[in-house]
N, CA, C and O of each residue as an XYZ file, in Angstrom:
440
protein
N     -10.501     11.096      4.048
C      -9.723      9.862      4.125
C      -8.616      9.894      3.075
O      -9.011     10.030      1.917
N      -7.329      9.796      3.267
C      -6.402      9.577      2.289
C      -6.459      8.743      1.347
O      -5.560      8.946      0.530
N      -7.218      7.762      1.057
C      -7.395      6.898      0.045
C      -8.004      7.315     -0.727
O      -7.824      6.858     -1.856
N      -8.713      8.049     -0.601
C     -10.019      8.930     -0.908
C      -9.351      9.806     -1.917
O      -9.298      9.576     -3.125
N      -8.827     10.874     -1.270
C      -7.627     12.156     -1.934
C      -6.535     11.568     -2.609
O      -5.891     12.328     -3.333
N      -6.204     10.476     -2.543
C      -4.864      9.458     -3.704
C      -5.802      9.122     -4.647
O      -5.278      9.300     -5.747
N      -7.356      8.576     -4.814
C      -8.069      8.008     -5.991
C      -8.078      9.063     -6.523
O      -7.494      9.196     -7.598
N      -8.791     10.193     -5.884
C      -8.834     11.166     -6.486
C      -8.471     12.243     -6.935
O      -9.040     13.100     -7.611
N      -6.794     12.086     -6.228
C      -5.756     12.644     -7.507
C      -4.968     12.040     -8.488
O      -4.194     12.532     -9.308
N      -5.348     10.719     -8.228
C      -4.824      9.736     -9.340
C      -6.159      9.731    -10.987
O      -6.000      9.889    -12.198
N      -7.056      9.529    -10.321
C      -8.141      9.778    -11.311
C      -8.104     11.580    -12.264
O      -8.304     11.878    -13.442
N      -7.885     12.091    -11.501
C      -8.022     13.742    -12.019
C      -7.179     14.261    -13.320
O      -7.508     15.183    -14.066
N      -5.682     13.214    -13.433
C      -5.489     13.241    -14.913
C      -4.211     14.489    -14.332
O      -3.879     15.029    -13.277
N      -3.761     14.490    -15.963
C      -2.643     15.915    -15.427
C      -0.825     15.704    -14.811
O      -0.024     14.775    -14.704
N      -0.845     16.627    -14.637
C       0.714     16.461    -13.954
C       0.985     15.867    -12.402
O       2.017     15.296    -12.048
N      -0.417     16.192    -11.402
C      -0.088     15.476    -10.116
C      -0.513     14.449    -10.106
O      -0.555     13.957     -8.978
N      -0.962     13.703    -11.073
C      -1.611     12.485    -11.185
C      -0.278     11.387    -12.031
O      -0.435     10.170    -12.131
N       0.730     11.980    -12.458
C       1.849     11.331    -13.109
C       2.404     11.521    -11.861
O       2.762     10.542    -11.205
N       2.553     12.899    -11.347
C       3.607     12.530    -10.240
C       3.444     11.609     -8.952
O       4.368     10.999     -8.413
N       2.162     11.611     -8.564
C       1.727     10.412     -7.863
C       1.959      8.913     -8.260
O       2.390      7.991     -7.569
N       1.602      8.928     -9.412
C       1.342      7.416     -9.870
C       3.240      7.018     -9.992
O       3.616      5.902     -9.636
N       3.930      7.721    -10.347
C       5.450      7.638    -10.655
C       6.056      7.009     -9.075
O       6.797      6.029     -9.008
N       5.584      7.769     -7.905
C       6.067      8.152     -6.828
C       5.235      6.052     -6.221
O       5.752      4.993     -5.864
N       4.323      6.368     -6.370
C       3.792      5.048     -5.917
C       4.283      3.720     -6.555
O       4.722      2.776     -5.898
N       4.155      3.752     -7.950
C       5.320      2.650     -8.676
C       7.092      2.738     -7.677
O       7.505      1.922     -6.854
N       7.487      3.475     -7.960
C       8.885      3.707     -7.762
C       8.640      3.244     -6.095
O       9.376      2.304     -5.796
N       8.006      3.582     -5.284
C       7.494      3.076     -3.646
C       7.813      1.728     -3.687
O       8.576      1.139     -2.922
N       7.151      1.242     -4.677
C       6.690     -0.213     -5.180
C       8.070     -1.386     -5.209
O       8.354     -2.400     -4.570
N       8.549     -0.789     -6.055
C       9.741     -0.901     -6.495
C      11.102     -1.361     -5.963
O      11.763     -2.357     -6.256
N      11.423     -0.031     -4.812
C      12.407      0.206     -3.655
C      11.917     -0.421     -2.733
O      12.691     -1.165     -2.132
N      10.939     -0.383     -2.420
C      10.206     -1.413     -0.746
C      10.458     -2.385     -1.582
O      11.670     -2.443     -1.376
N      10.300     -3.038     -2.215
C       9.941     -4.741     -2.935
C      11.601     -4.989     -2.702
O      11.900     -5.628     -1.693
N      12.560     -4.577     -3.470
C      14.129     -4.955     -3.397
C      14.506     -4.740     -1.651
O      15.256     -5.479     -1.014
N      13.961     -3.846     -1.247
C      14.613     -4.003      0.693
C      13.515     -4.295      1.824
O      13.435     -3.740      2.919
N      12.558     -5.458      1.215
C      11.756     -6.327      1.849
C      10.713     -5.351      2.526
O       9.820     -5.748      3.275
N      10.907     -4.152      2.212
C       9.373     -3.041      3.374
C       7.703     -3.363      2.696
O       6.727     -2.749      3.126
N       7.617     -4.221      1.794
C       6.236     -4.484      1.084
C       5.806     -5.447      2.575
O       6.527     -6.162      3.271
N       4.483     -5.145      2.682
C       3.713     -5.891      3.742
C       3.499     -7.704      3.319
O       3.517     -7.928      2.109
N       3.374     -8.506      3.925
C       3.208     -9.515      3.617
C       1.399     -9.598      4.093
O       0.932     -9.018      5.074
N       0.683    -10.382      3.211
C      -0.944    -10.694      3.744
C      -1.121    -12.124      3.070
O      -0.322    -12.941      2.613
N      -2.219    -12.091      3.175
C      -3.013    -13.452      3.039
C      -3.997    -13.760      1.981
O      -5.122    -14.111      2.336
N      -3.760    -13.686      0.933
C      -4.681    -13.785     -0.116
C      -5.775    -15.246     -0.068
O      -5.393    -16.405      0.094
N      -7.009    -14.844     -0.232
C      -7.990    -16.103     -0.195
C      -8.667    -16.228     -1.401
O      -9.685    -15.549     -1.537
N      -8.183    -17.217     -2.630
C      -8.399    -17.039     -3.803
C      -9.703    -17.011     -3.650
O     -10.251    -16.031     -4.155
N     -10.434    -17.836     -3.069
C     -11.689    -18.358     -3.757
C     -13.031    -17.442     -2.699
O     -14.245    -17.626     -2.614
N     -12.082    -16.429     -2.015
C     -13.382    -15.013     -1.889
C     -13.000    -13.877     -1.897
O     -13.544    -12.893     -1.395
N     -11.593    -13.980     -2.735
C     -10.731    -12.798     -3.249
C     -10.735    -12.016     -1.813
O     -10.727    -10.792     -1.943
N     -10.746    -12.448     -0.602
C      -9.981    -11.502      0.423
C      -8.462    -11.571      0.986
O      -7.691    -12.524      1.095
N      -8.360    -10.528      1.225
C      -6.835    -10.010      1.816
C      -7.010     -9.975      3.313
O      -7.681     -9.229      4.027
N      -6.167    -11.057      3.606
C      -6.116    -11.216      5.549
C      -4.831    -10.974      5.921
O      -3.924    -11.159      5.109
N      -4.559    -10.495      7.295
C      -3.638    -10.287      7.989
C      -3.514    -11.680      8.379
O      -4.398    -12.518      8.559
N      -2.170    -11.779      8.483
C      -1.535    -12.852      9.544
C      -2.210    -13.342     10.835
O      -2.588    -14.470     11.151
N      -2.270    -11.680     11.762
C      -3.153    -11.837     12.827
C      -4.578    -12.641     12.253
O      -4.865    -13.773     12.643
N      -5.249    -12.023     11.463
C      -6.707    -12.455     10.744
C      -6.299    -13.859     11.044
O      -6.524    -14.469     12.089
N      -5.774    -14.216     10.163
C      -5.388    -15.772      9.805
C      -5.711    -16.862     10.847
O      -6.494    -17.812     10.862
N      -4.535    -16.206     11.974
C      -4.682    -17.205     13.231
C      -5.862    -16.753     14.240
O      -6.193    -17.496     15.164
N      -6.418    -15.631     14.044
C      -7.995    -15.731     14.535
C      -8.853    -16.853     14.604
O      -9.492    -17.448     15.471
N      -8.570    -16.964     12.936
C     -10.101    -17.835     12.070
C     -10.547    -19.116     13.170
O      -9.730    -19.726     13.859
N     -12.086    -19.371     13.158
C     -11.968    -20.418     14.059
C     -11.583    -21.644     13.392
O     -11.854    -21.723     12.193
N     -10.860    -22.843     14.091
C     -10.835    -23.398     13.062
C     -11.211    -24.620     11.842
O     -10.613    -25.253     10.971
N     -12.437    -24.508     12.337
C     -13.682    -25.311     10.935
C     -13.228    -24.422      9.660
O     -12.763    -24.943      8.646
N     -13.453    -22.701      9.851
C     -13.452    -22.192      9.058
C     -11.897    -21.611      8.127
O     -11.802    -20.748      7.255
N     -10.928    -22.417      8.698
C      -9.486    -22.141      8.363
C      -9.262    -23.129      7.854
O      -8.249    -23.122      7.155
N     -10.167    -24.624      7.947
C     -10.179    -25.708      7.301
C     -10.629    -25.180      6.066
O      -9.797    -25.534      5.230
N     -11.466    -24.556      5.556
C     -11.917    -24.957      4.956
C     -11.728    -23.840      3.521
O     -12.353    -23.908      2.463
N     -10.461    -22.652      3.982
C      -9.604    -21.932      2.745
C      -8.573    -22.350      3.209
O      -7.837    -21.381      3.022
N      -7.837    -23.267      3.792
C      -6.247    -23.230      3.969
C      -5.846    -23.341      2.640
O      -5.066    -22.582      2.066
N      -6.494    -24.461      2.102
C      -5.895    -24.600      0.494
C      -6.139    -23.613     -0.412
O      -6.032    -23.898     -1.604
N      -6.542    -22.165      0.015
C      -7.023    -21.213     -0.857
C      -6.100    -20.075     -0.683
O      -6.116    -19.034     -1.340
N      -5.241    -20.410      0.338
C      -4.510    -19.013      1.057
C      -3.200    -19.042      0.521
O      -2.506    -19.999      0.866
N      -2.642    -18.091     -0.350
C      -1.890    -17.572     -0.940
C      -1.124    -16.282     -0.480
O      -1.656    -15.173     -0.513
N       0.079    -16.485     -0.076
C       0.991    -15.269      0.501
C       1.543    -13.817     -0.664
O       2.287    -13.949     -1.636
N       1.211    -13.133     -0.408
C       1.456    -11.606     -1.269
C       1.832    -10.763     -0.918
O       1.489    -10.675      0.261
N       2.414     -9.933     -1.211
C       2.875     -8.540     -0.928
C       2.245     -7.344     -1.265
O       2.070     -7.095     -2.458
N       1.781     -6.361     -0.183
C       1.059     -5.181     -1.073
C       1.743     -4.000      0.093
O       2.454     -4.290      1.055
N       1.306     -2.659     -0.310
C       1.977     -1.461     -0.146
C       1.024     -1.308      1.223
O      -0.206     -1.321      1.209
N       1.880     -1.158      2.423
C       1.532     -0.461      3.595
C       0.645      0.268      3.445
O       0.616      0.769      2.320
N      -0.433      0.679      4.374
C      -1.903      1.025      4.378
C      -1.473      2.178      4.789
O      -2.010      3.178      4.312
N      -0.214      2.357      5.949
C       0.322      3.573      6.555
C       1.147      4.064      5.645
O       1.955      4.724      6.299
N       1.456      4.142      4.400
C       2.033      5.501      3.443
C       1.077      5.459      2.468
O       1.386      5.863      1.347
N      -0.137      5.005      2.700
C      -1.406      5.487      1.773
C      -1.581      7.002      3.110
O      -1.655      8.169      2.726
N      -1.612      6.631      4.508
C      -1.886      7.705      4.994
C      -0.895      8.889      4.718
O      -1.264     10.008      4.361
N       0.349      8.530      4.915
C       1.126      9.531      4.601
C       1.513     10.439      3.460
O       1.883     11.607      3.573
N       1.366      9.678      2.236
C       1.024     10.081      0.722
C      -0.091     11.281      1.270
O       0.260     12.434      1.520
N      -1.465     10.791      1.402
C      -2.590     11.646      1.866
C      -2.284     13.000      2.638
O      -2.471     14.178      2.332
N      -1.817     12.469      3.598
C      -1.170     13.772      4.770
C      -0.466     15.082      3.580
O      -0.920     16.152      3.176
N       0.776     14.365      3.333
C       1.811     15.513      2.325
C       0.609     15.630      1.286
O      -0.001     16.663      1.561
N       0.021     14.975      0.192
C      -0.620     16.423     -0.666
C      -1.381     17.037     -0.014
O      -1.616     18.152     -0.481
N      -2.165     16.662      1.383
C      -3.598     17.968      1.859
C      -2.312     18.925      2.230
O      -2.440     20.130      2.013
N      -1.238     18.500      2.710
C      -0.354     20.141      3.382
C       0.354     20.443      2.026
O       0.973     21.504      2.104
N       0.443     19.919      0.968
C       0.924     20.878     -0.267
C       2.138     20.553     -0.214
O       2.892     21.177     -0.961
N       2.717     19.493      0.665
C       4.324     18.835      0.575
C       4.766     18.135     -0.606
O       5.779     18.400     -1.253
N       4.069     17.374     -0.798
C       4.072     16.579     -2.062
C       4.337     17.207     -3.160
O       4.776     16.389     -3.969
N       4.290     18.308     -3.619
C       4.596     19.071     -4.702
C       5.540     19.589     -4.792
O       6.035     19.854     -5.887
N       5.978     19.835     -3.878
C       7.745     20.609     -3.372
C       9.074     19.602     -3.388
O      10.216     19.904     -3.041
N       8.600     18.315     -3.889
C       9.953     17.682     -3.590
C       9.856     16.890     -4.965
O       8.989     16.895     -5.839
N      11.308     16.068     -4.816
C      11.348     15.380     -6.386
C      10.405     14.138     -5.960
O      10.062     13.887     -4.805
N      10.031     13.368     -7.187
C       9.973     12.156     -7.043
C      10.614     11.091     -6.220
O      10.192     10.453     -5.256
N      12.000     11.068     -7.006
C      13.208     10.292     -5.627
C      13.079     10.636     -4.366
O      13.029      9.856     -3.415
N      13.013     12.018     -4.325
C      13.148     12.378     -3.094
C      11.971     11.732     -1.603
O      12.196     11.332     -0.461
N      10.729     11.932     -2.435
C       9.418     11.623     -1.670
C       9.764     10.493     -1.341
O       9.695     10.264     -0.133
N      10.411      9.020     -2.533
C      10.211      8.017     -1.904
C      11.697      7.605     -1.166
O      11.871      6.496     -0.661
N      12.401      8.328     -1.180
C      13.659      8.224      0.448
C      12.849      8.407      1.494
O      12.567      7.515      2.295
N      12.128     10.424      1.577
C      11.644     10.147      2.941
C      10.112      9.177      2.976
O       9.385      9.526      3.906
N       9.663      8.275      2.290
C       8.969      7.542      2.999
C       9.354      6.317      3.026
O       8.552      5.522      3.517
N      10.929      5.678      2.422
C      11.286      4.628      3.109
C      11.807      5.075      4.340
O      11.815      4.183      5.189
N      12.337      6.389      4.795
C      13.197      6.689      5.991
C      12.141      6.418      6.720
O      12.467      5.466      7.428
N      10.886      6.769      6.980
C      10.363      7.631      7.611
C       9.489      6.535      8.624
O       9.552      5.330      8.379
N       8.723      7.019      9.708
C       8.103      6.123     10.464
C       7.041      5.100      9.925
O       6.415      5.667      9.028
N       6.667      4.046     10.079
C       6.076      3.075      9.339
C       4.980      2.567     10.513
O       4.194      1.652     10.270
């Protein structure tokens, strides 16, 4: 699982663990100024993260009863956790600059 291989080259310490963590800030960063950060649903009071879709699921007794808890946030696409994952198992990730990685994953399919 790519989340899996990002903890655990973020945890491992070292030089690909700066260049990751650099590459994911700086992600952070550039998506946040040209609006590509995901929007979700924060529920303070059971600390979960809902989708929009989620949201208008809920039945609604139970949407009564966090509406006043639901807080709008921004967090990093779940799909360039996969793609991060993808480029280091093929050894891409190491071959390019920093800047560079995060052009092609604002270019790139989402």
């Amino acid at each position: 699982m790519s989340a899996d291989l990002i903890l655990t080259t973020l945890s491992a310490g070292g030089e690909p663990s700066t260049k990751l963590a650099n590459v994911i800030q700086q992600l952070v960063i550039e998506a946040g100024k040209l609006g590509e950060l995901e929007i979700a649903n924060y529920v303070r009071s059971t600390n979960q993260l809902l989708g929009d879709d989620e949201v208008d699921a809920m039945a609604p007794e139970k949407l009564a009863v966090v509406r006043d808890h639901l807080v709008k946030v921004k967090r990093f696409p779940a799909i360039w956790l996969v793609r991060l994952g993808d480029a280091i198992e093929r050894g891409l990730f190491w071959n390019y600059s920093d800047e560079r990685i995060v052009q092609i994953m604002l270019m790139g399919p989402r």
